[in-house]
N, C-alpha and C positions, 0 to 999 in steps of 0.2 A: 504494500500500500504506500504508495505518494505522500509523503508529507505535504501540506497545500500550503499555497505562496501567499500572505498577504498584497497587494494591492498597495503602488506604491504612490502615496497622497502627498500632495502640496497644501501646509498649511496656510491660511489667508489671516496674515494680519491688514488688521484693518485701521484706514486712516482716522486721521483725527478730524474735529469740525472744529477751531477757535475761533467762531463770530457768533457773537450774541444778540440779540437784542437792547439796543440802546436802554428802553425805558426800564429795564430789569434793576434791581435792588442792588448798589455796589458791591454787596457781600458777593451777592451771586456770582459776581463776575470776578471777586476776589478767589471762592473758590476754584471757579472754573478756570482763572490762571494759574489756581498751585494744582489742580488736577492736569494742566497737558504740560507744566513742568513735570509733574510726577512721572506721566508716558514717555515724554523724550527721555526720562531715563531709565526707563524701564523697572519704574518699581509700581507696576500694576497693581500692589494689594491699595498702594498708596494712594493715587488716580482713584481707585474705587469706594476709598473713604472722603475724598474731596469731593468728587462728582453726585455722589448720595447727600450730602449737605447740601449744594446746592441743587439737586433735584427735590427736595424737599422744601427749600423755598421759592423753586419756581416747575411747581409738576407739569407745567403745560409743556414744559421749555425741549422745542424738539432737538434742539443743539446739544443740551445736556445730555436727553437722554442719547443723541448718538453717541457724547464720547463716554459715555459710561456705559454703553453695549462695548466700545471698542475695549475698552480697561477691562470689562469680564472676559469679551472674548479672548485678548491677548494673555492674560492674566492663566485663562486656559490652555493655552497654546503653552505655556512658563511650567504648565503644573505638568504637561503631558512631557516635555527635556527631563526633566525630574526625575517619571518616571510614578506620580503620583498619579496613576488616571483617573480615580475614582473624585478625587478635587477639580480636577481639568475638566471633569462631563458637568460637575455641578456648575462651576464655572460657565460653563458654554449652556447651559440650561438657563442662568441668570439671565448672560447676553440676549437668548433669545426670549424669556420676561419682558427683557427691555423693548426689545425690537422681535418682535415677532415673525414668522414669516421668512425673513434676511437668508438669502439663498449663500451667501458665503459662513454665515455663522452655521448653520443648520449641516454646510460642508462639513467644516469645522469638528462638528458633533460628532455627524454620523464617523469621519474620519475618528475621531478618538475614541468613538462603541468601536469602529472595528478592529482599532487594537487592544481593546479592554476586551475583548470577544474571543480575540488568536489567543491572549493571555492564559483565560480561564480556558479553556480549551486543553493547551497544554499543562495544565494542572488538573485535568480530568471532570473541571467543573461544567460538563454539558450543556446540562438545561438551564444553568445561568448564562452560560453562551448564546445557547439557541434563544434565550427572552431576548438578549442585546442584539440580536441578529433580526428578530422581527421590529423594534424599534427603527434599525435601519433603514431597512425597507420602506416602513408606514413612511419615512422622510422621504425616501430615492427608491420607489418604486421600483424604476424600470433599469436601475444603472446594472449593467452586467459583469461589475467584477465586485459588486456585494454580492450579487448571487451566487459568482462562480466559490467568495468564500465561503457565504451560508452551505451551500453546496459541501464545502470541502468538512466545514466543521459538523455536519449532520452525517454526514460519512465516516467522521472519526467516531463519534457516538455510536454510530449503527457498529462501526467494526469491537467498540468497547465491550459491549453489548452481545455481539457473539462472539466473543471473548468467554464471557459467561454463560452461554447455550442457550440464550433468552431469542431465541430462532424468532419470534413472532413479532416482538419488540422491533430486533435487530431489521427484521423483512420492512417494516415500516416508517423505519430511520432511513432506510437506503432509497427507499422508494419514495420519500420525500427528499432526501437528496439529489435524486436524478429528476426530479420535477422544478429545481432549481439550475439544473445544468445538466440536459438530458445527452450533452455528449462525454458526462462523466466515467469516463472507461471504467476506473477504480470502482466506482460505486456498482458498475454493473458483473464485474468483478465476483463482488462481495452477494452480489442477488444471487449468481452463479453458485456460488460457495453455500449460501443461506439454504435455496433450494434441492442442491444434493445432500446436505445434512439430513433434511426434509425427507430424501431418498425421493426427490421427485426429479428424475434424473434427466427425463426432458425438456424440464422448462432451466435446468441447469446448463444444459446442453445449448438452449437457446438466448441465455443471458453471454454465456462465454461467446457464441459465435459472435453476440452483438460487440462485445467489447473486442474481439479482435480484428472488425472492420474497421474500428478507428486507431486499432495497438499493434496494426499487423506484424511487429516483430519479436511480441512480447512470448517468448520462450515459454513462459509461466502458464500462460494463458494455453498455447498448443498443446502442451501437457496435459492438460486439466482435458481438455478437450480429448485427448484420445487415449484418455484414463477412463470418461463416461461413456464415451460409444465401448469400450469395451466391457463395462462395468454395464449398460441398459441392455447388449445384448446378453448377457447371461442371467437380469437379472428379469426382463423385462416381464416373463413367464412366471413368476415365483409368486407361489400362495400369499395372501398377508392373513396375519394374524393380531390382530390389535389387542391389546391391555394398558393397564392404566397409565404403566412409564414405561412401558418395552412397543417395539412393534417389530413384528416377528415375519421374518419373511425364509419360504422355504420351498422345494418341490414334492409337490402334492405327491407322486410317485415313487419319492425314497424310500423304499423297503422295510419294513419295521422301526419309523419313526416318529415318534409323535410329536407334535408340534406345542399338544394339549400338556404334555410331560414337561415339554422346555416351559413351556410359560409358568406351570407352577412350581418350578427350579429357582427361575430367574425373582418369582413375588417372593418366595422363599430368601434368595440369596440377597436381595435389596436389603431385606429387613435386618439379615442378623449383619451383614458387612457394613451396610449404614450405621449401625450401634455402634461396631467399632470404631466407625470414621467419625460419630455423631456427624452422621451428613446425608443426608435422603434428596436426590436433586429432584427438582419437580418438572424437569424438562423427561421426554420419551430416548431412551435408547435403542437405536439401530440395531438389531439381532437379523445378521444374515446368514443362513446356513445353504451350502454349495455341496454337490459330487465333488469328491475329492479330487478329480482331475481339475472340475472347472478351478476351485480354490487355486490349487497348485500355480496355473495358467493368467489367474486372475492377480494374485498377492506374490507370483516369482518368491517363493518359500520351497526351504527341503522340508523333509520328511519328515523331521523330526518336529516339527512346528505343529502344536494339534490345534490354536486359534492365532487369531489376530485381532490388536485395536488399534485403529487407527480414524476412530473419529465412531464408527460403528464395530461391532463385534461383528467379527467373520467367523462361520467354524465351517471344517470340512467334514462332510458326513463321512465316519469310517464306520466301518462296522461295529468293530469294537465299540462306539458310543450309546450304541444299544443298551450298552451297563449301566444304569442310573447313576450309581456311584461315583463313577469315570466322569461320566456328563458332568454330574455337578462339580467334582473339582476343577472339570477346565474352565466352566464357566463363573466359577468362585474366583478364579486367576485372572478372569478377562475382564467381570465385572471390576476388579478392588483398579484395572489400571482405569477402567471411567472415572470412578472417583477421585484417585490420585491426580489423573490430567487436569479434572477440574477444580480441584483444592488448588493445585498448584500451577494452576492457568499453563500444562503444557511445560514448566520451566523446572521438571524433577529430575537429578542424572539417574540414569538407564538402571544402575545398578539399585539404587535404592528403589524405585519404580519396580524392578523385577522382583527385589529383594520382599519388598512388601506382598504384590501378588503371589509369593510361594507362600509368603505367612498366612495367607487367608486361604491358601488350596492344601497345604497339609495344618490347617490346624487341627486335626483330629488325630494325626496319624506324623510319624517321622519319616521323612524324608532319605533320599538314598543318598548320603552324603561320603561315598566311599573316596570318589575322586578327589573330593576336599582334602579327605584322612590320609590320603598319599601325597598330595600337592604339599601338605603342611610338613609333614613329614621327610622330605626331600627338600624343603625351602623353595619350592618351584609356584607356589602360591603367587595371584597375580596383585601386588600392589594397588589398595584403595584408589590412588593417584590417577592409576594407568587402570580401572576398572570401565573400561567404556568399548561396546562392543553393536554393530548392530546385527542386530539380531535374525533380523528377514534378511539378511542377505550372506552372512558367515558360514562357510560351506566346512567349517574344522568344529565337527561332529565335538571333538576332544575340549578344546578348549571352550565349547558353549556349556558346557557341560559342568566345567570348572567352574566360568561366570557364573551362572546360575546356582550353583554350591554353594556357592563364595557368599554372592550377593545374599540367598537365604542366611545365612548364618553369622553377617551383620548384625540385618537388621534386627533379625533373632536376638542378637545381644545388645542390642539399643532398647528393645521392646522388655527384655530380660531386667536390666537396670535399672531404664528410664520411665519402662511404661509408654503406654501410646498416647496418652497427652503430648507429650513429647514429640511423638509424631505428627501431629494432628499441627503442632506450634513452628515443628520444622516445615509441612509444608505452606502453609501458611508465609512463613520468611520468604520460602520458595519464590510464592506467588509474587512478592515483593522485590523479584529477581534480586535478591542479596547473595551474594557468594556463597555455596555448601560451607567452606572454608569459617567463614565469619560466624555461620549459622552454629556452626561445631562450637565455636567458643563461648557464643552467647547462653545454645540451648545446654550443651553437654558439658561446659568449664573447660576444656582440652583442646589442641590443636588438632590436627587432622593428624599428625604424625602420633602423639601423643595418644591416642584413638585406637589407632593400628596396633602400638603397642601391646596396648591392654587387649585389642581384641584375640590379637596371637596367642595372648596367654591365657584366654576363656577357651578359644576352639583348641590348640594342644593340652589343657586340661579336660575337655568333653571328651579327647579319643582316645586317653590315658587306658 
């Protein structure tokens, strides 16, 4: 996603009027000479306490009141160098008090909402964004590069927003975005994106083609595109089975599976992994189930891989999951990484992410930790540090095998110590992209090296 450019404004200072009316009251006009000394030298608050005196003894005086719209306006223009915007809009709300209407002040204005707009923006503060953005408008209508920021700022919101899986929200932040600048590629992008979450893979399909008539050479975009033509033909047949936070899609035809089993698996495994996460999201989960070839074909995974999450749950029908048991621990592992992703907005390393979903698929039962007991045992154990592997695509049987040891048997001893509050508060940091690193010392009092230590001497005392 594009960062969007604010609109680059020329502010209008405005001149002064030193003619008054003869018959006026000499004070008046004493004031209104120490108010445009005050402006030539630029001490605006001062011009605004002189020009108030003498518009109080002469309120008619149209001379006055211009140079005391110009003293607020300027005055505003002083607050906004500063860097004080919130003074500089009252300012320039004054000026136009004074002078209503005034097509350079009202500039002025809108000029300084739209950098108090970009501001809170970058600070996450949306919807106080988007109110300063509609105020703009009500002033400049039709000017086309407020729109193109409004545009730009209703897009960051929408992308905030599916950030957090709030799909429905997200759909109608972007959609009001591209109603502001409907050749917003990003925004349509983001539609794209919104409505494959959605698993509505065609109107995904035809968000992306839109955005790459105008982005013809955005990689990103190609991708996406012949990710879903191959993703709608294998999926476009697939039963759906709807429930309250899952939607289940699968082939009617799969030999001894039931789809009515997954769903009360998956109500099942919300509820007790939710406890542990204290976290129940209210948004629907993708549950896609494939012939194990299509899977294969589809996610470029070995053999060894029995699910996948990657925004949805994938599993490949094998026979073997015929076993109730079986099912639900993979999909005990598949659910806890939704959770994780979304605790930790996507920003969790790999290790602790896997390390966790083993905790919640053997927690009944112990794990085959035999490769661990010889890595450890040989010193051939893979350092915390260097613990990052991916996973769909590492073809060394041996070494996933390790990671996956390993990584259980972390977090196993974070969880053993720390307790899962702990977890729940690291990822949480997570979310706040703060360093793992940082997160160690804050959450656990220890460096990461420090960590490793202690951990060596928990797992060689477990295989004692």
């Amino acid at each position: 996603m594009k960062n969007f450019t604010a609109i680059v404004v020329v502010c209008s200072i405005l001149a002064i009027s030193p003619i008054l009316w003869a018959q006026e009251d000499p004070l008046v006009h004493k004031y209104n000479e120490e108010g445009l000394d005050a402006l030539k030298d630029n001490e605006f608050g001062r011009a605004i306490w002189y020009f108030n005196k003498a518009l109080d003894l002469a309120p008619s005086n149209h001379t006055i009141r211009e140079n005391l719209a110009v003293s607020y306006n300027n005055c505003g223009l002083q607050m906004e160098k500063k860097g004080e915007l919130d003074k500089g809009i009252n300012y320039l709300k004054d000026a136009l008090r004074i002078k209503p209407g005034d097509e350079h002040i009202e500039r002025n204005l809108a000029n300084l909402y739209n950098t108090k707009a970009i501001k809170l923006s970058k600070e996450g503060e949306w919807d106080k964004a988007e109110d300063i953005f509609e105020r703009i408008l009500n002033l400049f209508p039709s000017e086309i590069d407020y729109k193109k920021n409004f545009s730009s700022i209703l897009l960051g919101k929408a992308a905030s927003t599916y950030k957090k899986k709030d799909l429905h929200k997200a759909k109608r932040d972007a959609e009001k975005s591209l109603r502001y600048n409907p050749l917003n590629s990003d925004a349509m992008v983001l539609m794209g994106d919104i409505n494959y979450d959605l698993q509505r893979l065609k109107e995904a399909h035809s968000w992306w083609e839109k955005a790459m008539e105008i982005d013809s050479s955005s990689s990103a975009i190609e991708q996406r595109l012949a990710k879903v033509k191959r993703e709608y033909q294998a999926e476009v047949n697939l039963e759906k089975l709807p429930a309250e936070f899952f939607e289940i899609r699968f082939e009617k035809e799969l030999e001894g599976y039931s789809a009515y089993a997954m769903r009360d698996i998956l109500r099942s495994v919300r509820r007790t992994i939710g406890q542990d996460f204290n976290y129940f999201p209210s948004y629907k989960t993708i549950v896609l189930v494939y012939p194990e070839e299509t899977f294969r074909e589809l996610t470029n995974t070995p053999p060894w891989i029995s699910g996948l999450y990657d925004g949805k749950i994938r599993l490949p029908f094998m026979r073997r999951l015929v076993d109730k048991e079986e099912l639900e621990r993979i999909i005990r592992h598949e659910y806890t990484h939704v959770l994780v992703h979304s605790l930790a907005e996507g920003n969790c390393p790999v290790w602790l992410n896997e390390g966790l979903a083993q905790h919640e698929e053997y927690k009944d039962q112990e794990p085959d930790l035999k490769r661990l007991e010889a890595a450890l045992k040989s010193n051939t154990h893979i350092p915390i540090s260097a613990l990052q592997i991916n996973l769909s695509k590492t073809t060394d049987k041996d070494r996933v095998t390790l990671f996956y040891q390993e990584s259980y048997l972390i977090v196993d001893y974070i969880i053993d110590r720390w307790r899962l509050s702990t977890i729940r508060s690291i990822l949480t940091r997570l979310k706040r992209k703060e360093a793992i690193e940082m997160i160690f010392k804050k959450e656990l009092y220890m460096t990461m090296e420090e960590f490793e230590t202690r951990w060596l001497e928990y797992a060689r005392k477990r295989f004692r």
